[in-house]
C-alpha positions as CSV (number, residue, x, y, z in Angstrom):
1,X,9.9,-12.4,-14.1
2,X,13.0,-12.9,-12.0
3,X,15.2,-11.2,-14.3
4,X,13.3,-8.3,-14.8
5,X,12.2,-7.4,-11.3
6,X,16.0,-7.8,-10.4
7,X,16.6,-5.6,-13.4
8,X,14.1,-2.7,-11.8
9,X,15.7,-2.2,-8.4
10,X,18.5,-2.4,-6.4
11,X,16.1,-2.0,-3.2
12,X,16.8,-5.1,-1.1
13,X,13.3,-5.0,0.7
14,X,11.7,-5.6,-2.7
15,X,13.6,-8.4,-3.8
16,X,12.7,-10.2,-1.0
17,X,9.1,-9.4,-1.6
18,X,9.3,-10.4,-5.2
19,X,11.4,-13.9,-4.1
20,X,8.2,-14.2,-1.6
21,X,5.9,-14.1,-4.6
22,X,7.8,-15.9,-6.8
23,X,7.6,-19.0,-4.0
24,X,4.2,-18.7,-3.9
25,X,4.3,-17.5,-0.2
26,X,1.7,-14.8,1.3
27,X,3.4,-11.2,2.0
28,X,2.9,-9.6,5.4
29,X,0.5,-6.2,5.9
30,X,3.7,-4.3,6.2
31,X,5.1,-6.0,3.0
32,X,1.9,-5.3,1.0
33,X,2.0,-1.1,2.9
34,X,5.7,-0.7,1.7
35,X,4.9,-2.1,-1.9
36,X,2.3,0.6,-2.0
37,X,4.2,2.9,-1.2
38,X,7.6,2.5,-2.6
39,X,7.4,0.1,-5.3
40,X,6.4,1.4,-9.3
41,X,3.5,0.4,-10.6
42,X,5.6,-1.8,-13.1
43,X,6.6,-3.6,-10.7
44,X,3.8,-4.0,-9.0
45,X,2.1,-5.1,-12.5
46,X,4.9,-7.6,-13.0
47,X,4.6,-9.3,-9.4
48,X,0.8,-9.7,-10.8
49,X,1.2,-10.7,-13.8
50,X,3.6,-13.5,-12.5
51,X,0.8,-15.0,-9.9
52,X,-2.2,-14.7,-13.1
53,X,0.1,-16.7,-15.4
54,X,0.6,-19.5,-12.3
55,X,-3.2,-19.8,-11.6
56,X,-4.6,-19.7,-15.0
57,X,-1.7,-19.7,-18.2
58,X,-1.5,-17.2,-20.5
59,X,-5.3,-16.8,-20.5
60,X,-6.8,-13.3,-20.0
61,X,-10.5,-12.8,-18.0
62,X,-12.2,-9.4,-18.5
63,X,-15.0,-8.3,-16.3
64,X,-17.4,-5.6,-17.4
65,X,-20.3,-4.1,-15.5
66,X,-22.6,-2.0,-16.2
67,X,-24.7,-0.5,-13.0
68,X,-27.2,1.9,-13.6
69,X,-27.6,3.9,-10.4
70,X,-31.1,5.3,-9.8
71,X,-31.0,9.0,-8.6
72,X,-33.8,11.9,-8.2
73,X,-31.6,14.2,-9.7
């Protein structure tokens, strides 16, 4: 993960937040505001992918619903 993410940007505020996640330390509100708005979604899917291998490996969960919603229409 490390290499890529420093691969992606050169913007110093997200490296910290990636080195954050990468110690397994909690991001602040302004952290997780500025990820949303600055960082590419990549990036943000890397940062995540990173913390779901930790807890659980290389195994994938899927969740599927299905809701039927009652109208009078």
């Amino acid at each position: 993960m490390v290499e890529l993410i420093t691969k992606t940007t050169n913007d110093d505020r997200l490296l910290r937040i990636a080195d954050h996640v990468k110690d397994e330390k909690r991001i602040s509100e302004d952290d997780a505001l500025y990820l949303y708005e600055r960082a590419p979604i990549g990036y943000l899917g890397s940062l995540a992918n990173h913390i779901r291998e930790k807890r659980h490996g290389k195994k994938v969960f899927f969740n599927r619903n299905f809701h039927v919603e009652p109208t009078n229409v």
